[in-house]
N, C-alpha and C positions, 0 to 999 in steps of 0.2 A: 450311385449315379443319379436317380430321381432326387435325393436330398440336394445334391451338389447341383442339381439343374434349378433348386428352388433356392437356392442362396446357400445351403450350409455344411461344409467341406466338413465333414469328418473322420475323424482316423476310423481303419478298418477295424479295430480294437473295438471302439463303438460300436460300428456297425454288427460287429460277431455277437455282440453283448445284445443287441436289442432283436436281435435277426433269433438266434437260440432261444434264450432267455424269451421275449415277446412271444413267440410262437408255441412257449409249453402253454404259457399263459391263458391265451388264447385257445388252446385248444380243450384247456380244461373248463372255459368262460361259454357259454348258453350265445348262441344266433351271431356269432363270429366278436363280440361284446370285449374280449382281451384286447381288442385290436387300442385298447381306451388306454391299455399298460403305455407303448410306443410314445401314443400322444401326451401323457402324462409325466414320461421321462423328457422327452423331446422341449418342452415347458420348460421346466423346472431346471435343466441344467442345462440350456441354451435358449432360453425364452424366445422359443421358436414359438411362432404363431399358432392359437390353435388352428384355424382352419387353412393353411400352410400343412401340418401333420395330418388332417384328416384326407387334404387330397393327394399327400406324400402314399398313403393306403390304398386311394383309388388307383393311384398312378400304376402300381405295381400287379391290382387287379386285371385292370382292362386289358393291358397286352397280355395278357395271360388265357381271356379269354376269345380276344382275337384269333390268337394262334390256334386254339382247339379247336375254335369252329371252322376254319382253314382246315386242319389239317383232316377236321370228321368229313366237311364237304371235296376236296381231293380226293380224298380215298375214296367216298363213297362213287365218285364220278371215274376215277383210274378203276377202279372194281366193277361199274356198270351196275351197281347197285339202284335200288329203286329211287326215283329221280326228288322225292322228298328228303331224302336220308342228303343230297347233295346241294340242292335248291336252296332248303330252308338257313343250312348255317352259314353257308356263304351269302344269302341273302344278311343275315344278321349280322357276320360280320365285316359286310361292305357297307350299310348303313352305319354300322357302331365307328368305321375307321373313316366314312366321308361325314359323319357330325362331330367329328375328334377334325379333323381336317378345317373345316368351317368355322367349328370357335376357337383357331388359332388366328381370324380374322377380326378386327376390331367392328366391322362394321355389323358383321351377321350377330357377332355380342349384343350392340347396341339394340338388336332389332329384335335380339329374343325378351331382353332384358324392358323392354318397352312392353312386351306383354305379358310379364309378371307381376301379380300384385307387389305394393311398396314393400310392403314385409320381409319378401324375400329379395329385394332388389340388394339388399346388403349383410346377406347372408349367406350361410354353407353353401344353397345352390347356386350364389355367384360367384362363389372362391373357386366352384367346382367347374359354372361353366368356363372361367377365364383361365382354368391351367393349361392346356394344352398350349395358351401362348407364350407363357413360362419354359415352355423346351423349347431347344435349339433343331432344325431337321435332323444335324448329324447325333444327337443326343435319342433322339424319339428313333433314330434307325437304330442306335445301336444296344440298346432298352428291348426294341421288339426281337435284336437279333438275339438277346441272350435267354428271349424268352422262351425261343425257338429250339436252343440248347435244350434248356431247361426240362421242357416237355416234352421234347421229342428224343431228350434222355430215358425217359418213362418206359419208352417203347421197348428197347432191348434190358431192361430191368424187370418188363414181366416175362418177357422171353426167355431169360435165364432162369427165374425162377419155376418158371413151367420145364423146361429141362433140369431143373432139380429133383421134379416130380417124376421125369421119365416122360414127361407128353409134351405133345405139341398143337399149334393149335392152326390154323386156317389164316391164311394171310390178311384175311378180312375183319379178324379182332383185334389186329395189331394197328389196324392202319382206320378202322373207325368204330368199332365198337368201344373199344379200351378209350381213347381220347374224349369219345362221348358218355362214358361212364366216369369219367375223372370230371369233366364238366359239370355233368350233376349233379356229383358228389360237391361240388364246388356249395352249394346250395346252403347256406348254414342252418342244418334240422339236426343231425345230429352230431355225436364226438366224432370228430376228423374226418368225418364223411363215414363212419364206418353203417354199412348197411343200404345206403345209399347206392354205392359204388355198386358192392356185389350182387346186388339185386336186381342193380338198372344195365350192369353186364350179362347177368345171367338171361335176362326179358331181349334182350338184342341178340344174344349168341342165339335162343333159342326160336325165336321168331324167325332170324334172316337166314340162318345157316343149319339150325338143330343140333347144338354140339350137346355133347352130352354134360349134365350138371355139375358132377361130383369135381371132375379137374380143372371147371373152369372156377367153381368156388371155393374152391381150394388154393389155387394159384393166385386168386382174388383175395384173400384172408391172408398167405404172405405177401402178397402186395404193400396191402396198407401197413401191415408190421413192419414192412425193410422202408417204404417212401413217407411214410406219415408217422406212425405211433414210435418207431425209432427216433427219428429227429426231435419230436416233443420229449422222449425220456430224456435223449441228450443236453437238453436244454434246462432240464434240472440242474445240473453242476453250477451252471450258471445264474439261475432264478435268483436267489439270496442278494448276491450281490448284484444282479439290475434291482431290486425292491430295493436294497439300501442304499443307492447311487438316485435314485429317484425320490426314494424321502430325505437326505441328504438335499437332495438340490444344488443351486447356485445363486443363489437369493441376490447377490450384488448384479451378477450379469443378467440376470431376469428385468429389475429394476432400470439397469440399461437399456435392455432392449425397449421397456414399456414406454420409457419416457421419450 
């Protein structure tokens, strides 16, 4: 949907290919750095723009982390939890969604873009401020609604997996500990977030609530195996051929596009 919102309709075929394939990539590449696989293909066999592909990445970031911070400050506020654990993310992402709001305006563009050095007046940071005018409202609702899926799939995935264990946990992990530890974990320091996650769940279970460690880092280690380090194995089958489809290219329709 974000590609097709920025001009370029591709079969789901593609998208399987670059979605699998990019993301083992990626997950085995240092400070999120695969993400360069995507853009490289996107090139080369449809001479997509680069900076068109780098904000095709951002695109698919930012509602991602809208919605976490939503859903950590809800809970944390439906829970009556301590009033930072609610304040701060929805303070963050009501500002991240009202400057996504604003530089869908041509005017407030002009006005940022006036007080940037010339350098960047025509570069990444202005491909990046002027996407959001690139989607459509009905495009950008239905983008965040799948993000909403998405994430909030997460939730009864570690639920089951903690009933795998035999335990159960406090409704307070489910609804803002865990979304704030996937957040994180979002952070590109290490592989797939591993470490990250378990450690920055285990410091919230243990501070807000005192769960005890063992089940939560346990439950925490099949997490990331079933949502993260599964999808990157899977995405082996496929690696080979997005690498030969990208050195391959499409040299004539590149050549079209450029000129």
């Amino acid at each position: 949907m974000i590609l097709k919102s920025l001009g370029l309709d591709l079969p789901f075929r593609e998208n399987w290919l670059m979605k699998t394939a990019g993301g083992t990539i990626r997950s085995v590449m240092p400070l999120r750095t695969g993400e360069a696989g995507r853009l490289v293909y996107l090139n080369r066999r449809h001479g997509f723009p680069w900076k068109l592909s780098a904000a095709a990445v951002l695109a698919e970031l930012v509602p991602n982390v809208i919605v976490l911070a939503v859903l950590i400050g809800a809970g944390a506020l439906f829970l009556g939890l301590p009033a930072g654990l609610a304040i701060l993310p929805l303070a963050a992402a009501a500002v991240l969604t009202a400057s996504l709001a604003a530089l869908r305006t041509r005017v407030f563009r002009e006005r940022i873009a006036a007080f940037l050095p010339r350098a960047f007046k025509a570069s990444w940071l202005r491909a990046a401020a002027e996407l959001p005018g690139r989607f459509r409202g009905r495009s950008i609702a239905a983008i965040l609604g799948l993000s909403v899926l998405i994430q909030a799939a997460k939730l009864p995935s570690f639920w089951l997996l903690g009933a795998a264990l035999g335990v159960s946990f406090p409704v307070n992990l489910y609804l803002v500990f865990l979304p704030a530890a996937i957040l994180i974990s979002s952070v590109p320091l290490t592989f797939l977030g591993l470490g990250l996650r378990e450690y920055s769940l285990q410091e919230l279970s243990l501070r807000f609530s005192a769960l005890p460690m063992a089940p939560v880092t346990g439950t925490a280690l099949l997490f990331t195996l079933v949502e993260y380090l599964f999808p990157a194995l899977l995405g082996v089958f496929w690696t080979k051929r997005f690498v030969s489809e990208t050195l391959k290219g499409n040299v004539g329709e590149v050549d079209k596009m450029t000129s």
